[in-house]
Backbone as a printed PyTorch tensor [residue, N CA C, xyz], in Angstrom:
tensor([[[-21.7680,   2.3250,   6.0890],
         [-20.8440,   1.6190,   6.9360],
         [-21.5830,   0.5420,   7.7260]],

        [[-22.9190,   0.7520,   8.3750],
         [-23.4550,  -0.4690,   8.7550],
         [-23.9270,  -1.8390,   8.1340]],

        [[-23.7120,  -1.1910,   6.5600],
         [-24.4010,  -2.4950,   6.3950],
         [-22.6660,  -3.3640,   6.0900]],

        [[-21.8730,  -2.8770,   5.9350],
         [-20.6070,  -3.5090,   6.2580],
         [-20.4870,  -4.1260,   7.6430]],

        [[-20.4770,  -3.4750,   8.7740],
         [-20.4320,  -4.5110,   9.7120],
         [-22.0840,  -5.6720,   9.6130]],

        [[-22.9810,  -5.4740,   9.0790],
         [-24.1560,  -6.3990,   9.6170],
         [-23.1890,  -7.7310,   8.4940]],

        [[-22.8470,  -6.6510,   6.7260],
         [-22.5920,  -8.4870,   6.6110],
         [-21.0230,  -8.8930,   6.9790]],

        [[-20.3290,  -8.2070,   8.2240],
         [-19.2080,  -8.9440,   8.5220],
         [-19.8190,  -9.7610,   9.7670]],

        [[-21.2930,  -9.4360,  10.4250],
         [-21.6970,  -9.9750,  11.5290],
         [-22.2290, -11.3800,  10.9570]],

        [[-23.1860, -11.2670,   9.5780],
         [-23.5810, -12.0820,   9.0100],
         [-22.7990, -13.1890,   8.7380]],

        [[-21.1340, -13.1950,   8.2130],
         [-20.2000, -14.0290,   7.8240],
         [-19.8670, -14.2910,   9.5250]],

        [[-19.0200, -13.7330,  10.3230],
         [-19.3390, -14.7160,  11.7250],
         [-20.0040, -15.3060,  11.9360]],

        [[-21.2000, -15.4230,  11.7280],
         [-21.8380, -16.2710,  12.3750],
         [-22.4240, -17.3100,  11.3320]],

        [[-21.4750, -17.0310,  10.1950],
         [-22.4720, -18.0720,   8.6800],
         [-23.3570, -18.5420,   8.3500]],

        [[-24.1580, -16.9570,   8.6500],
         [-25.0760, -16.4870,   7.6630],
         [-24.9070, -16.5290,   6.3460]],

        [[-25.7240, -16.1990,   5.4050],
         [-25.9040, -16.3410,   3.9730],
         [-25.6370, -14.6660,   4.0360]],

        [[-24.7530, -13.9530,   3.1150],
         [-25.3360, -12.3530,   3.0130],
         [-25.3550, -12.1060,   1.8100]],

        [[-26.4480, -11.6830,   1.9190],
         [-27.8530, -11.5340,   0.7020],
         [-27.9760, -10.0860,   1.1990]],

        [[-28.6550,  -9.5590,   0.1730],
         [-29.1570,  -7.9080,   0.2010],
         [-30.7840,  -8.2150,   1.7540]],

        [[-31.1270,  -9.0920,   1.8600],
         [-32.2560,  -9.2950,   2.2010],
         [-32.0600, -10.0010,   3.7850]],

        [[-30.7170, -10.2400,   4.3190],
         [-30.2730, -10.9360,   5.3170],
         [-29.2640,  -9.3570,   5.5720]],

        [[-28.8710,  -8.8460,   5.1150],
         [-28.2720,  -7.4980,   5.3820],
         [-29.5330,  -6.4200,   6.0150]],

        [[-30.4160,  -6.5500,   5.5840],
         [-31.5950,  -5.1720,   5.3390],
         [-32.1300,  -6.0260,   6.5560]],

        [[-32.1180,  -7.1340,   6.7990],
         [-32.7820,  -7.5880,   8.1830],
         [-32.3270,  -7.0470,   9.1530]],

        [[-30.7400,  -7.4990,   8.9520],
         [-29.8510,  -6.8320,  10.1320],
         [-29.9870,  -5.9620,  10.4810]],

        [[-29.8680,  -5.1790,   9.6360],
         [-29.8760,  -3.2450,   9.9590],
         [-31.5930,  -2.9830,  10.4050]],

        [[-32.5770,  -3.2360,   9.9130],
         [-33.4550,  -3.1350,  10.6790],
         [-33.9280,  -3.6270,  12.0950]],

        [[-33.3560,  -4.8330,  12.6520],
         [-33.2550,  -5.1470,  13.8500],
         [-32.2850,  -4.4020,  14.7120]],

        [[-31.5850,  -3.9380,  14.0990],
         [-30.8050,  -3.5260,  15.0170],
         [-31.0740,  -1.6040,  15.5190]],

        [[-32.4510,  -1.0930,  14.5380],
         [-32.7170,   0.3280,  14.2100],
         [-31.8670,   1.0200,  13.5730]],

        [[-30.6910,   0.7430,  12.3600],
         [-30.3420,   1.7970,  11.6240],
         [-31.0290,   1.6600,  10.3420]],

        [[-30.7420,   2.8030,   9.8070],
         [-31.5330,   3.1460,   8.8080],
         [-30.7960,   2.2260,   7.2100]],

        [[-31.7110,   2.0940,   6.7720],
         [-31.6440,   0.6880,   5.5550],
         [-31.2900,   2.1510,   4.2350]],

        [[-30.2140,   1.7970,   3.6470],
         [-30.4640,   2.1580,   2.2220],
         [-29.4310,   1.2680,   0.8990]],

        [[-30.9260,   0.6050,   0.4210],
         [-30.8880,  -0.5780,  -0.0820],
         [-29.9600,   0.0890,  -1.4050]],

        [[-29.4410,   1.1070,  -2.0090],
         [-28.5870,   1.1710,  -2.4460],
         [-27.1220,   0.8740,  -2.3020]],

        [[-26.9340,   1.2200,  -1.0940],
         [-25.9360,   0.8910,  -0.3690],
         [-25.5520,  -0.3410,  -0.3540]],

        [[-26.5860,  -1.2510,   0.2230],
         [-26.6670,  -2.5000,   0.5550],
         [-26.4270,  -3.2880,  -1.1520]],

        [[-27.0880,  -2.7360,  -2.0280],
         [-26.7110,  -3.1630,  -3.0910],
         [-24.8570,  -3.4360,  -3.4260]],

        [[-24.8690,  -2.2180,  -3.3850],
         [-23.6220,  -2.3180,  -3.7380],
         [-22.0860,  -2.8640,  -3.3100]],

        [[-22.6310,  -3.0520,  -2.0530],
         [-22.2420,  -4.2650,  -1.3210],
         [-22.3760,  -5.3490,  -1.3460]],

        [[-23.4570,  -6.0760,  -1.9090],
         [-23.4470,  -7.3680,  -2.0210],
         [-22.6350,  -7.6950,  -3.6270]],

        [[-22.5560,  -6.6200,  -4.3170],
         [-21.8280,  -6.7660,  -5.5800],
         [-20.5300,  -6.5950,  -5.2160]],

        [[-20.0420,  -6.0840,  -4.3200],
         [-18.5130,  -6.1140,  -4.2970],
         [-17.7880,  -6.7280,  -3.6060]],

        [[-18.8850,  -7.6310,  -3.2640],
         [-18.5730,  -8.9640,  -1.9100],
         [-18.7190, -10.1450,  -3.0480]],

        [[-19.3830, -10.5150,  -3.9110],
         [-19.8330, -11.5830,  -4.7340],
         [-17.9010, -11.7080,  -5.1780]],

        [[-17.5550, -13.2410,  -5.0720],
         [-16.8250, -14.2040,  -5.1490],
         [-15.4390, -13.5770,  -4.3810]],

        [[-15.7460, -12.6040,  -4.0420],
         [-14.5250, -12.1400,  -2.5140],
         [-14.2300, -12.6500,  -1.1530]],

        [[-13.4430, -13.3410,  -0.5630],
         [-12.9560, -13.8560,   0.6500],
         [-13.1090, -12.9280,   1.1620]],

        [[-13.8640, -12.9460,   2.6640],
         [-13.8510, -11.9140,   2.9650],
         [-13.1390, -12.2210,   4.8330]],

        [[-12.3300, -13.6070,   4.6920],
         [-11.4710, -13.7110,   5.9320],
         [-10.4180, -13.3100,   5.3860]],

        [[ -9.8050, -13.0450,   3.5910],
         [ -8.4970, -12.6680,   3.7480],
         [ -8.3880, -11.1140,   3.6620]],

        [[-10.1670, -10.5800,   3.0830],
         [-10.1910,  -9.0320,   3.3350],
         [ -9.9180,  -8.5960,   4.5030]],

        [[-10.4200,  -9.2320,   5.8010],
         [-10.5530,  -8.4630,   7.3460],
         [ -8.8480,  -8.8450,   7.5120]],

        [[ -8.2970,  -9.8940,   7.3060],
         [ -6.6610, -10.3900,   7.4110],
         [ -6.6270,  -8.9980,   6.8960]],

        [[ -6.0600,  -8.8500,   5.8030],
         [ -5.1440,  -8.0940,   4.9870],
         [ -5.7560,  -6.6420,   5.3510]],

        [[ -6.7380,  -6.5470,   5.8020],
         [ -6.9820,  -4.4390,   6.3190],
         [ -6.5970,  -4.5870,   7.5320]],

        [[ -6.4430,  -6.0550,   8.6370],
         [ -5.8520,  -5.8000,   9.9900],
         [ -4.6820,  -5.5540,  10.1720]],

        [[ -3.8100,  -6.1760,   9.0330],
         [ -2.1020,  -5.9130,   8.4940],
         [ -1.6510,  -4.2710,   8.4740]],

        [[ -2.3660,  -3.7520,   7.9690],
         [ -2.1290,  -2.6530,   7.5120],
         [ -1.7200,  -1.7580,   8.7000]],

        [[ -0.2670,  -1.1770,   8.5550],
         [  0.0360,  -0.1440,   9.3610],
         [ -1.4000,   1.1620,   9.6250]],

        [[ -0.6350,   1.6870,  11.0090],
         [ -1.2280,   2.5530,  11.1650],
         [ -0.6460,   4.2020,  11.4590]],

        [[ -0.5580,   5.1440,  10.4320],
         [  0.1710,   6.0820,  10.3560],
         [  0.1740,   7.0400,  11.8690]],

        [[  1.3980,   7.4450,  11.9220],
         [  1.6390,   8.3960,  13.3590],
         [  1.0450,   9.6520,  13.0510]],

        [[  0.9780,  10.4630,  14.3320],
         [  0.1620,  11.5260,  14.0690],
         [  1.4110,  12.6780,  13.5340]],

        [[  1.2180,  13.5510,  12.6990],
         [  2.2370,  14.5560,  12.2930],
         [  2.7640,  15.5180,  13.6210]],

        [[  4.1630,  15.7370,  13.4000],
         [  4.4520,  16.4520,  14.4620],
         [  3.9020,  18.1710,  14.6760]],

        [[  3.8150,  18.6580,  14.9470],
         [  3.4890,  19.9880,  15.1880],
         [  4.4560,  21.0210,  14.7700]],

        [[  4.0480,  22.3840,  14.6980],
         [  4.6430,  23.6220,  13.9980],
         [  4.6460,  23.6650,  12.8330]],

        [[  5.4930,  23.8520,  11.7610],
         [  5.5870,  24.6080,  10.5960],
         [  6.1100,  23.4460,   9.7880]],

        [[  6.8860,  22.4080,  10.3420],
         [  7.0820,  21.2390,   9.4250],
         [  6.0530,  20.3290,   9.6060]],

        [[  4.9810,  20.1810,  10.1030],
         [  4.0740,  19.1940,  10.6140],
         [  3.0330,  20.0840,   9.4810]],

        [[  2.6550,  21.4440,   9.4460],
         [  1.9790,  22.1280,   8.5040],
         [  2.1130,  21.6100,   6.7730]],

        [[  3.6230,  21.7010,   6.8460],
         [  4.0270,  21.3730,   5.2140],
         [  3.7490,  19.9230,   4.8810]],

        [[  4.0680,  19.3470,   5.9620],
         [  3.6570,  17.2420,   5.5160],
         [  2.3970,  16.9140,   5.7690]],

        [[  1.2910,  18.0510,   6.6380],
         [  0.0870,  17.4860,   6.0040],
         [ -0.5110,  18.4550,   4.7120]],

        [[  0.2980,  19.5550,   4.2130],
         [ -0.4900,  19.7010,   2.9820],
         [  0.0880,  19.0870,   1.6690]],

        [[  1.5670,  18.7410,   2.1050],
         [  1.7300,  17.5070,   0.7830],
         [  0.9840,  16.1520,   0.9250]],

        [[  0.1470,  15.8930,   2.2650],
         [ -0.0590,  14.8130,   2.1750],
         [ -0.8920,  14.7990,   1.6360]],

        [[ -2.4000,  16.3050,   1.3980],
         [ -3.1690,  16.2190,   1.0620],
         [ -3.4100,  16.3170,  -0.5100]],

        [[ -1.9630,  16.8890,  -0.6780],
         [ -2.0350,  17.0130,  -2.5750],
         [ -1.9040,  15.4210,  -2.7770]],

        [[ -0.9640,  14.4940,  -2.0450],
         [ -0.7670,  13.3540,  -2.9730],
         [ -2.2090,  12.1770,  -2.8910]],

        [[ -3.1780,  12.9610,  -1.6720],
         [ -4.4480,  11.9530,  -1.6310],
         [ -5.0430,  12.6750,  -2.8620]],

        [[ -5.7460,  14.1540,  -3.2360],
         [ -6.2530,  14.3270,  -4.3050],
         [ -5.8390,  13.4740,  -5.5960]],

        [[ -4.4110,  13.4620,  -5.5640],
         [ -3.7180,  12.3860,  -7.0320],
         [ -4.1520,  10.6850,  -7.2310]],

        [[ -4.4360,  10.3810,  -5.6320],
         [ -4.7870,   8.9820,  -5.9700],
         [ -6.4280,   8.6680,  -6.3140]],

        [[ -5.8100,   7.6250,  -7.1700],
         [ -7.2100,   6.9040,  -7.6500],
         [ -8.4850,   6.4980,  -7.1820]],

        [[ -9.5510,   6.5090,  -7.5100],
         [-11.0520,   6.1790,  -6.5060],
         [-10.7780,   4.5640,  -6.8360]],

        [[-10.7610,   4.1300,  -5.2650],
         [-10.8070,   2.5030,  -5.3270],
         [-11.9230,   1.6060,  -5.8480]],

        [[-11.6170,   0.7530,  -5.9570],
         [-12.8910,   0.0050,  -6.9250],
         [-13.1840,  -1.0990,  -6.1150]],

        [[-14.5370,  -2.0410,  -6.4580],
         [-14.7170,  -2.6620,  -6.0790],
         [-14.9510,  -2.8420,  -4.4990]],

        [[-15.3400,  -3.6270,  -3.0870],
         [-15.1310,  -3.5880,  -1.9470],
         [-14.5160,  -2.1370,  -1.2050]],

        [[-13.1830,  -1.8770,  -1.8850],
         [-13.0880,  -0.8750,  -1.2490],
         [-13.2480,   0.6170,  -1.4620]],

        [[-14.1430,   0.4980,  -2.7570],
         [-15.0970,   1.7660,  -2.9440],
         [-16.0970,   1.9710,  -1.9130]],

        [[-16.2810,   1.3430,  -0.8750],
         [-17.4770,   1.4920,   0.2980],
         [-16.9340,   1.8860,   1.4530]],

        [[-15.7990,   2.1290,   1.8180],
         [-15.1520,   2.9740,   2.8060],
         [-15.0070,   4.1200,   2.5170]]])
């Protein structure tokens, strides 16, 4: 997750983000670097906008909390069967 915010810090301030301008970040700042990570981030950022990514995840509703007792029980364990059913996201948002 940090090296997501270093290269959303990197694009504010238009920086270049490179695996090597990321791994700076995170070391100046003392978290811990793992250049796998960082890899795979710079691959799922390559030819992605990433002002209409932060747009379009700020859009996004934000779900209410379930009500309590015995019907609040049943809608979070259907909720949890229908997350097992969905798909592993690809690309960018395989890193959340």
């Amino acid at each position: 997750m940090e090296s997501i915010y270093a290269a959303l810090l990197l694009h504010k301030v238009g920086g270049k983000i490179s695996a090597t301008n990321v791994e700076k970040v995170l070391t100046a700042a003392g978290a811990k670097v793992d250049k796998d990570q960082i890899a795979k981030l710079i691959t799922g950022l390559k030819g992605a906008d990433i002002d209409e990514i932060v747009k379009s995840a700020s859009a996004m509703p934000v779900a209410a909390a379930p009500a309590g007792g015995k019907a609040g029980k049943k809608e979070e364990k259907k909720k949890k069967e229908e997350e097992e059913v969905e798909e592993e996201p690809t690309g960018i948002g395989s890193l959340f």
